[in-house]
Backbone as ProteinMPNN parsed JSONL, in Angstrom:
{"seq_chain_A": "XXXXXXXXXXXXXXXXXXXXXXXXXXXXXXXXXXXXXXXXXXXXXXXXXXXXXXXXXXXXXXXXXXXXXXXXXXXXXXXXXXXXXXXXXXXXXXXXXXXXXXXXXXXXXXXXXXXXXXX", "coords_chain_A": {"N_chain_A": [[-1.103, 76.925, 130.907], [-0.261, 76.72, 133.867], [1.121, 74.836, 133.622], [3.634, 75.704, 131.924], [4.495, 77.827, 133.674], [5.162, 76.462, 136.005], [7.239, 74.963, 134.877], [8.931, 76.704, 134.487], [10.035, 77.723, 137.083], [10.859, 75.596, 138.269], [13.081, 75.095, 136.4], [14.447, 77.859, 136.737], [15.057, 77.39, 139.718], [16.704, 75.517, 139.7], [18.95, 75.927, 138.12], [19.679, 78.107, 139.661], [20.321, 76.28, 142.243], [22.1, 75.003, 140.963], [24.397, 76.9, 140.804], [24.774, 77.976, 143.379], [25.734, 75.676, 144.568], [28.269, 74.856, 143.012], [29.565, 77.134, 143.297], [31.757, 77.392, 145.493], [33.529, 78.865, 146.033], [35.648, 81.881, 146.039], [34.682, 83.891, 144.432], [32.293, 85.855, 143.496], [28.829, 86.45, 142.557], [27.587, 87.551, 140.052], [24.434, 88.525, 139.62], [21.645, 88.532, 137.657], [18.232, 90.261, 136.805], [15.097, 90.254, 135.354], [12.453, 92.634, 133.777], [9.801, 93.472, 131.886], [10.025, 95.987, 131.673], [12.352, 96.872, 133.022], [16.149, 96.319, 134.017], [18.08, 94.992, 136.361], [21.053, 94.221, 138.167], [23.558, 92.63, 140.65], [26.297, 92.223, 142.501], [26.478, 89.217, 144.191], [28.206, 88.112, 147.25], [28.381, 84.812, 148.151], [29.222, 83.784, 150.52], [29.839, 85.16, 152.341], [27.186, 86.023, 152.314], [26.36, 88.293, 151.014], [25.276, 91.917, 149.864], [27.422, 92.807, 147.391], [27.45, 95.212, 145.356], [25.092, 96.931, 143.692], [23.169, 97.658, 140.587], [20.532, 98.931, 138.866], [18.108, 99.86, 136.081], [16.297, 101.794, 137.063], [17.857, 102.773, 138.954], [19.197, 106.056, 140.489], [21.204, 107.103, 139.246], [21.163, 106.206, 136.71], [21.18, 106.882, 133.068], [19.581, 107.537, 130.479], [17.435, 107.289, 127.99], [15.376, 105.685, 127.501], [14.591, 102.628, 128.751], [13.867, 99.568, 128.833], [15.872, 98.866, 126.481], [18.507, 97.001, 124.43], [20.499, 99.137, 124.731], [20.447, 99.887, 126.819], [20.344, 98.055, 128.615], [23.32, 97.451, 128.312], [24.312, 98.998, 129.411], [23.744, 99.499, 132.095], [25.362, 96.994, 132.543], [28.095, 97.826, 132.04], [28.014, 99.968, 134.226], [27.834, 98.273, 136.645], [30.344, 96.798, 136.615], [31.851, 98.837, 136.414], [31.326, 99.848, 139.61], [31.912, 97.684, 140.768], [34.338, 97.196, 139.766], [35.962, 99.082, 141.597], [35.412, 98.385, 144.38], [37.334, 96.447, 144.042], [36.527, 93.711, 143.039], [37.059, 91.919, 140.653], [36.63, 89.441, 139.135], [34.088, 87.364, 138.62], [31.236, 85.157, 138.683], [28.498, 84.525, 136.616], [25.345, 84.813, 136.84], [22.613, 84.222, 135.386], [19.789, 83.489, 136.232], [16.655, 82.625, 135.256], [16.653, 82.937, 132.842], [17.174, 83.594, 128.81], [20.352, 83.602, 127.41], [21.079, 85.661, 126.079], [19.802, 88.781, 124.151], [18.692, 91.279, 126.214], [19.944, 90.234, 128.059], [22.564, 89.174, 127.606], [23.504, 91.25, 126.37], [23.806, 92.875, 128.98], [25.644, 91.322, 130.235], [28.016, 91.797, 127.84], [28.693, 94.172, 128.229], [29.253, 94.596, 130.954], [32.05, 92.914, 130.733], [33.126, 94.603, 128.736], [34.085, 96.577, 130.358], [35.069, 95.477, 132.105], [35.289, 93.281, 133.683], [35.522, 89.359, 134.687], [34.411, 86.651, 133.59]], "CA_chain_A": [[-0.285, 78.0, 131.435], [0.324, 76.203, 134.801], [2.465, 73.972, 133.481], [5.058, 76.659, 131.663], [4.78, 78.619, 134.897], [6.132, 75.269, 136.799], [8.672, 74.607, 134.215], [9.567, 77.946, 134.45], [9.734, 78.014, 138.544], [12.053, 74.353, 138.349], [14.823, 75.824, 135.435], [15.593, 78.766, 138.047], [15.474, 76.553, 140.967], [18.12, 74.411, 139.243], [20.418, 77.24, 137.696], [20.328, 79.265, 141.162], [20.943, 75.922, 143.342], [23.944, 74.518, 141.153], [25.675, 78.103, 140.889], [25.585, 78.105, 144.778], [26.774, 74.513, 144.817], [29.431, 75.034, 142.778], [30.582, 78.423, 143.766], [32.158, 77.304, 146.738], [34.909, 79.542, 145.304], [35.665, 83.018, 146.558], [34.324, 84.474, 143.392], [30.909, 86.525, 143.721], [28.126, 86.229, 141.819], [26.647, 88.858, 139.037], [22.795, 88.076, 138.993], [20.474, 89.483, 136.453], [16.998, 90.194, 136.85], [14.487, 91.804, 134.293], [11.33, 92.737, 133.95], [9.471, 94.318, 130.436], [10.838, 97.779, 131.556], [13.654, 97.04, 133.598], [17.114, 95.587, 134.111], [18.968, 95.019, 137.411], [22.165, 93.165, 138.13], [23.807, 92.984, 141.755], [26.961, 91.235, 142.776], [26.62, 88.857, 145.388], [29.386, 86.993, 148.251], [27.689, 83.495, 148.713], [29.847, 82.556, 150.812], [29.299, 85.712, 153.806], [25.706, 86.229, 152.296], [25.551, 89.933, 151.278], [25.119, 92.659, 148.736], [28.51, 94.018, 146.91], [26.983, 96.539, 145.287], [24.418, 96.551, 142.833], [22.586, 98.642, 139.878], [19.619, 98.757, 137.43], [18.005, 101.167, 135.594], [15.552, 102.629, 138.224], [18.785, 104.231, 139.825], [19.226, 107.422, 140.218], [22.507, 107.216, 138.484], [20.863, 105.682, 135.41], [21.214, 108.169, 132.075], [19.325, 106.954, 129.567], [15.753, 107.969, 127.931], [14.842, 104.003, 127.717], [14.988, 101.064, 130.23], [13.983, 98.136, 128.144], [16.626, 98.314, 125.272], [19.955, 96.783, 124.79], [21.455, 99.836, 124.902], [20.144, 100.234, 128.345], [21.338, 96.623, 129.438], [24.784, 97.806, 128.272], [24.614, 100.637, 129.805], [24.001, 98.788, 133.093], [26.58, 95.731, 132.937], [29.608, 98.398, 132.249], [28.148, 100.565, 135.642], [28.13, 97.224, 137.456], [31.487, 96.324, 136.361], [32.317, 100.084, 137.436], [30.807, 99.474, 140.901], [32.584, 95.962, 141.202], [35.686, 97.459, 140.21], [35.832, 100.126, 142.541], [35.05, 97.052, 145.547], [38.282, 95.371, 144.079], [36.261, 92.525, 142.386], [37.106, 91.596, 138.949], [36.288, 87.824, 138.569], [32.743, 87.191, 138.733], [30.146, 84.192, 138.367], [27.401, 85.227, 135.899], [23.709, 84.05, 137.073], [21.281, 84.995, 134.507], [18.845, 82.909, 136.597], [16.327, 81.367, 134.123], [16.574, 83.83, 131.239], [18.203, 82.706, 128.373], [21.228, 84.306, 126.855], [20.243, 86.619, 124.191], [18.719, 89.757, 124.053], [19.313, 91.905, 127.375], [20.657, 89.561, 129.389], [23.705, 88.857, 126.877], [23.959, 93.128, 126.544], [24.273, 92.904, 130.198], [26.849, 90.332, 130.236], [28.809, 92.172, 127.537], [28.657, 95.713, 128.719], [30.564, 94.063, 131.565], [33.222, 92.116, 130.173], [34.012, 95.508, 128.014], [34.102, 97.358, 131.343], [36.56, 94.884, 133.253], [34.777, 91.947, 134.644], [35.964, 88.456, 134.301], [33.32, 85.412, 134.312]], "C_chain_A": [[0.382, 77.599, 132.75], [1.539, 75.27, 134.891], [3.525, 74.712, 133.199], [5.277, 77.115, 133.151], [5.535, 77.332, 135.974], [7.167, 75.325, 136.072], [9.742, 75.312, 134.378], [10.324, 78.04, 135.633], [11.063, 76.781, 138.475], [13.266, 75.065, 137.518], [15.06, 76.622, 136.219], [15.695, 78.338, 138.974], [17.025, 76.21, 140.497], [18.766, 74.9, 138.929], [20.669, 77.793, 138.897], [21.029, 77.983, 142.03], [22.1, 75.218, 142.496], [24.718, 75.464, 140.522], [25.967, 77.994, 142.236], [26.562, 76.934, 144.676], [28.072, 74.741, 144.2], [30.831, 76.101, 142.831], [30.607, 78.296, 145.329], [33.266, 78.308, 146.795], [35.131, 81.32, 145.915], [35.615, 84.596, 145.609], [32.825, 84.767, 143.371], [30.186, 86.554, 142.838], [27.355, 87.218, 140.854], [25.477, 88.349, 138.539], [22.141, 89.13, 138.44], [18.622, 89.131, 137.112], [16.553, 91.433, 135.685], [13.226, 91.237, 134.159], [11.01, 93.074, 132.201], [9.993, 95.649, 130.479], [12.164, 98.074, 131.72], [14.61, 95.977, 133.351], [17.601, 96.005, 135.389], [20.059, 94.287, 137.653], [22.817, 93.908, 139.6], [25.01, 91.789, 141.423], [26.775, 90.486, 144.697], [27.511, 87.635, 146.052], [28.64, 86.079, 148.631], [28.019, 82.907, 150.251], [29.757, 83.978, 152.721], [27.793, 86.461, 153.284], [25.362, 87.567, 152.507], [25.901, 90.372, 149.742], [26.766, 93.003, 148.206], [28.538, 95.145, 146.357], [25.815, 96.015, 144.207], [23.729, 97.791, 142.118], [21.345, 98.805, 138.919], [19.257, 100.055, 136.764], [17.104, 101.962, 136.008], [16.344, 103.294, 138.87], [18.724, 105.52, 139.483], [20.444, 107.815, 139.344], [22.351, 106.899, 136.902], [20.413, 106.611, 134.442], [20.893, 107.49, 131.059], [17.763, 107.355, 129.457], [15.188, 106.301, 127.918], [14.968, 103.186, 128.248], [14.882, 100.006, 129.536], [14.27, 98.088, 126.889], [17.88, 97.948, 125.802], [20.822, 97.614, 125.16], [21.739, 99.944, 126.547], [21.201, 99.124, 129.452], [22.462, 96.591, 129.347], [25.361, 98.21, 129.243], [24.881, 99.8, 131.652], [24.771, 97.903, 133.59], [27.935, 97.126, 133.245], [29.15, 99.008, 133.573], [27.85, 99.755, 136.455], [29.166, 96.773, 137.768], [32.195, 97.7, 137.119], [32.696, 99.897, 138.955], [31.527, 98.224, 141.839], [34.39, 96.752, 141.515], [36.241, 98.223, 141.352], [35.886, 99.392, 144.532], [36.78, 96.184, 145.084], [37.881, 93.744, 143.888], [36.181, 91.996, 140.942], [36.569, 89.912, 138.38], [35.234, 87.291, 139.734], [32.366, 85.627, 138.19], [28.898, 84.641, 137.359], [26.368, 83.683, 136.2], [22.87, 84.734, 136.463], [20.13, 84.134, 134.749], [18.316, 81.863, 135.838], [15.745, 82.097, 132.659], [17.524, 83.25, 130.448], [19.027, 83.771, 127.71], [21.22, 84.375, 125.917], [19.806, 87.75, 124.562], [19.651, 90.722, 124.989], [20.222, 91.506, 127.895], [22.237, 89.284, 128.732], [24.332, 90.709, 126.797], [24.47, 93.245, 127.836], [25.885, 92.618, 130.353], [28.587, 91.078, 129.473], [29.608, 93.554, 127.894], [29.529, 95.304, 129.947], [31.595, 93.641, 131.541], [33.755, 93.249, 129.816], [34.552, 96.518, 129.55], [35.482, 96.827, 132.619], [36.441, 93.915, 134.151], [35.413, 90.743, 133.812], [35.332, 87.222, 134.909], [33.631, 84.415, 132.684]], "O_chain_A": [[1.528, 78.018, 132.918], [2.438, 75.032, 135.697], [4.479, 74.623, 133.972], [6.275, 76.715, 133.75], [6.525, 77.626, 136.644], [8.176, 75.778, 136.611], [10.934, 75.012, 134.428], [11.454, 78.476, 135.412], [12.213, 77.184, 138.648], [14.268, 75.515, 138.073], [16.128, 76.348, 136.768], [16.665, 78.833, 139.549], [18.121, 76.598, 140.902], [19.826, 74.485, 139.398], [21.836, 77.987, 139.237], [22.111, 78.234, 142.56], [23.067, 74.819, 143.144], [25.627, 75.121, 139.766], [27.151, 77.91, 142.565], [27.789, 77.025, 144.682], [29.029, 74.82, 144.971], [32.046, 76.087, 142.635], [29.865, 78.815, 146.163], [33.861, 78.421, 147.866], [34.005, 81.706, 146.23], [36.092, 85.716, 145.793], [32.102, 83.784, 143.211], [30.849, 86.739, 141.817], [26.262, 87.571, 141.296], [25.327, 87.85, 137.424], [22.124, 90.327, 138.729], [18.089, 88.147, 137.627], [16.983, 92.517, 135.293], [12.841, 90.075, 134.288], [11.902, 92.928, 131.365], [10.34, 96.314, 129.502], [12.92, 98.872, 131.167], [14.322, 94.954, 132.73], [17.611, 97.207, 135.658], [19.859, 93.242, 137.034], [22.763, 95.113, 139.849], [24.946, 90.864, 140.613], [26.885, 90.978, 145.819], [27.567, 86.496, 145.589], [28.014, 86.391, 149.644], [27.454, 82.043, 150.922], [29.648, 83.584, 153.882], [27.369, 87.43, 153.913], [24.654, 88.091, 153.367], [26.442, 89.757, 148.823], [27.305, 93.691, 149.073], [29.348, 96.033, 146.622], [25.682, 94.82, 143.944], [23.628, 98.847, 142.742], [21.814, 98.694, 137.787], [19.908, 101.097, 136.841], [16.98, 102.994, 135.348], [15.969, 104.325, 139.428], [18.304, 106.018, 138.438], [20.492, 108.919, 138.801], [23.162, 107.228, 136.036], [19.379, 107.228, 134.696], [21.758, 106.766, 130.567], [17.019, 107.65, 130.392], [14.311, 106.112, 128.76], [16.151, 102.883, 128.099], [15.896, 99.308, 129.541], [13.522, 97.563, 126.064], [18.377, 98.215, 126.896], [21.821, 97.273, 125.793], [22.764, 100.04, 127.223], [22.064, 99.199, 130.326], [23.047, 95.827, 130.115], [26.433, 97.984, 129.805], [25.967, 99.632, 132.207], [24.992, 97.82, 134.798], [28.52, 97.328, 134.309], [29.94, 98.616, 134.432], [27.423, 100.349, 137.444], [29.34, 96.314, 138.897], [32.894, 97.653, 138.131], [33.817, 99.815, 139.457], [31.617, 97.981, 143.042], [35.163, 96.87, 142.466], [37.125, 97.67, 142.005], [36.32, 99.934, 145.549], [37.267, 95.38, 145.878], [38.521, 92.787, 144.325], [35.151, 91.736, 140.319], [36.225, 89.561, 137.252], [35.318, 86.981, 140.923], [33.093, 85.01, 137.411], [28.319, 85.527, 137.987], [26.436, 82.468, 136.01], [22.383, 85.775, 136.903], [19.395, 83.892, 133.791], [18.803, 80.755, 135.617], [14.854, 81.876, 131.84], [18.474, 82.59, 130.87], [18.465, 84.83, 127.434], [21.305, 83.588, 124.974], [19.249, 87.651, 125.656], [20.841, 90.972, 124.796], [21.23, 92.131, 128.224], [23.122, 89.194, 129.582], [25.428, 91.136, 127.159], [25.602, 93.718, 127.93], [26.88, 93.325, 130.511], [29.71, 91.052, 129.975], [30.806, 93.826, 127.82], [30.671, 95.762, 129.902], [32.319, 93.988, 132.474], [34.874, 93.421, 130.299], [35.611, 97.135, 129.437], [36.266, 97.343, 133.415], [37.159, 93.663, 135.118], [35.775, 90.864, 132.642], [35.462, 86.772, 136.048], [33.097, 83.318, 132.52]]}, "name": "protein", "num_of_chains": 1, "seq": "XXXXXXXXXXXXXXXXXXXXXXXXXXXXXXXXXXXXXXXXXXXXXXXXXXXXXXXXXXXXXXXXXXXXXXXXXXXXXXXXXXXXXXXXXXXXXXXXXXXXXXXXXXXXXXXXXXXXXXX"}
């Protein structure tokens, strides 16, 4: 088990440090995090090191009887993409850390794109 849990710990090292490296760019970052219940996704400016806004499904804004389905992770990318738009940020970085794309994290992803993001 120590070993996955390393392997695990290095693959998001290495996805988080060459998104910074390469987003030298003035394009902000849409990171995912999730848990078994939850989903969160925040955009963040690398480059002056702050929040742009961010949402999951612990908000108070969040309308939904379930947290850990796709619908949910939908539900969350488009009121991220909302939130973004609203900031005047349409073209995003997508950091899905060291989850792999599938499941939530791809619901996320799309629920944004339909909403008005561009990564």
């Amino acid at each position: 088990m120590d070993r996955l849990i390393k392997l695990s710990l290095q693959r998001k090292e290495r996805n988080r440090w060459n998104l910074k490296e390469v987003n030298k760019s003035d394009r902000p970052r849409l990171s995912v995090y999730r848990t078994n219940t939850h989903i969160s996704a925040q955009i963040i400016d690398d480059l002056k090191g702050i929040t742009i806004c961010a949402f999951s499904t612990q908000s108070k804004d969040f309308k939904g009887a379930k947290t850990s389905t796709v619908e949910a992770a939908e539900a969350v990318g488009a009121e991220i993409a909302k939130l973004a738009l609203a900031k005047n940020v349409k073209d995003v970085v997508f950091d899905r850390g060291a989850y792999y794309y599938h499941g939530r994290v791809k619901a996320l992803a799309d629920g944004a794109r339909k909403a008005g993001l561009n990564f």
